[in-house]
N, C-alpha and C positions, 0 to 999 in steps of 0.2 A: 634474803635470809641473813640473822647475823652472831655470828657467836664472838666470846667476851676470849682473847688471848690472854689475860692473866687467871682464868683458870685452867688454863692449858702449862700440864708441868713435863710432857717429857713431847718426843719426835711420834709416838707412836699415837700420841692423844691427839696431836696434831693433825696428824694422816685422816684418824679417824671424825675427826670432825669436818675437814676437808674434803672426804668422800661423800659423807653427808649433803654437805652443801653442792659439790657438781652433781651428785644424782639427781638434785632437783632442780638442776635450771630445767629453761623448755630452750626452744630454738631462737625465740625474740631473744632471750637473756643474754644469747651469744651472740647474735647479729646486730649491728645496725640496721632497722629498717622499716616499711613501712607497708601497709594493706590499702588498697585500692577494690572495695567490693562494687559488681554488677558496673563493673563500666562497660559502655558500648563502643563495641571498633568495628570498623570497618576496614574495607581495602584503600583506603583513604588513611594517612596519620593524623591519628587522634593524639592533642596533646593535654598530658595528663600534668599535675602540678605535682613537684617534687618537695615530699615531705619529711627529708632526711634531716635538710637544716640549712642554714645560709652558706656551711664551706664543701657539704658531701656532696658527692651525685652516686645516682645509684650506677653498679657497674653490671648487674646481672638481674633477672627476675625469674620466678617460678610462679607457673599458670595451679589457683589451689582450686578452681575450678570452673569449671563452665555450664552456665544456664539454656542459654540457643546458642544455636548456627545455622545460619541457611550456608550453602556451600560453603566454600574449604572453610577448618576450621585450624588451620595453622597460623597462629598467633608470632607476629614476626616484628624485631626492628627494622625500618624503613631504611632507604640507600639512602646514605649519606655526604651521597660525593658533591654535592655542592655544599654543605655546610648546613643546611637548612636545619635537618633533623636529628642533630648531635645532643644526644642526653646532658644538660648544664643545670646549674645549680636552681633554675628553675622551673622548670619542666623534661620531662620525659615522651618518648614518643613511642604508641607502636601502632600496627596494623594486623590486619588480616592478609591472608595471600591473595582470598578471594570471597564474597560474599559478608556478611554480618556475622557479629559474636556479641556476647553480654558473658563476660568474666570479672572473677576474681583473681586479682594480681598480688604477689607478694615481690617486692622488690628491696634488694639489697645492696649495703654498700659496698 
């Protein structure tokens, strides 16, 4: 959205067109980020391609939904203690705790 500030003559016309415009971002408008639909995980990490941009990585996600599961259906980042599976500029990792998923992932920077 864009409005013209030389038609804007005092602080209050200001406000009001400013409310305007935050009312109608959505949640993309204010995040960096990116969707990831129906990928398949497992209890294995699955690695996903980060599509934030060559300097971000993403530092958190939100599960927008799930299609199957056979057992557990807790969607998790993998242990990272050797180094392996540390989220970088080009890929992302995660898993299941236990059995199979096909989700939709929203990740953020």
């Amino acid at each position: 959205m864009r409005f013209v500030f030389e038609i804007i003559d005092n602080f209050e016309d200001l406000m009001k067109e400013l409310k305007i415009v935050m009312y109608n971002l959505s949640f993309k408008d204010n995040f960096s980020s990116f969707t990831v639909k129906d990928v398949e995980l497992s209890n294995t990490p699955t690695s996903i391609t980060n599509q934030l941009g060559p300097r971000d990585i993403p530092s958190n996600y939100i599960i927008l939904g799930i299609k199957e599961c056979s057992g557990g259906n807790n969607i998790i980042r993998p242990n990272t203690d050797d180094g392996t599976y540390v989220w970088n500029r080009d890929n992302v990792f995660l898993q299941t705790s236990s059995g199979t998923c096909t989700a939709t992932i929203l990740f953020l920077k």
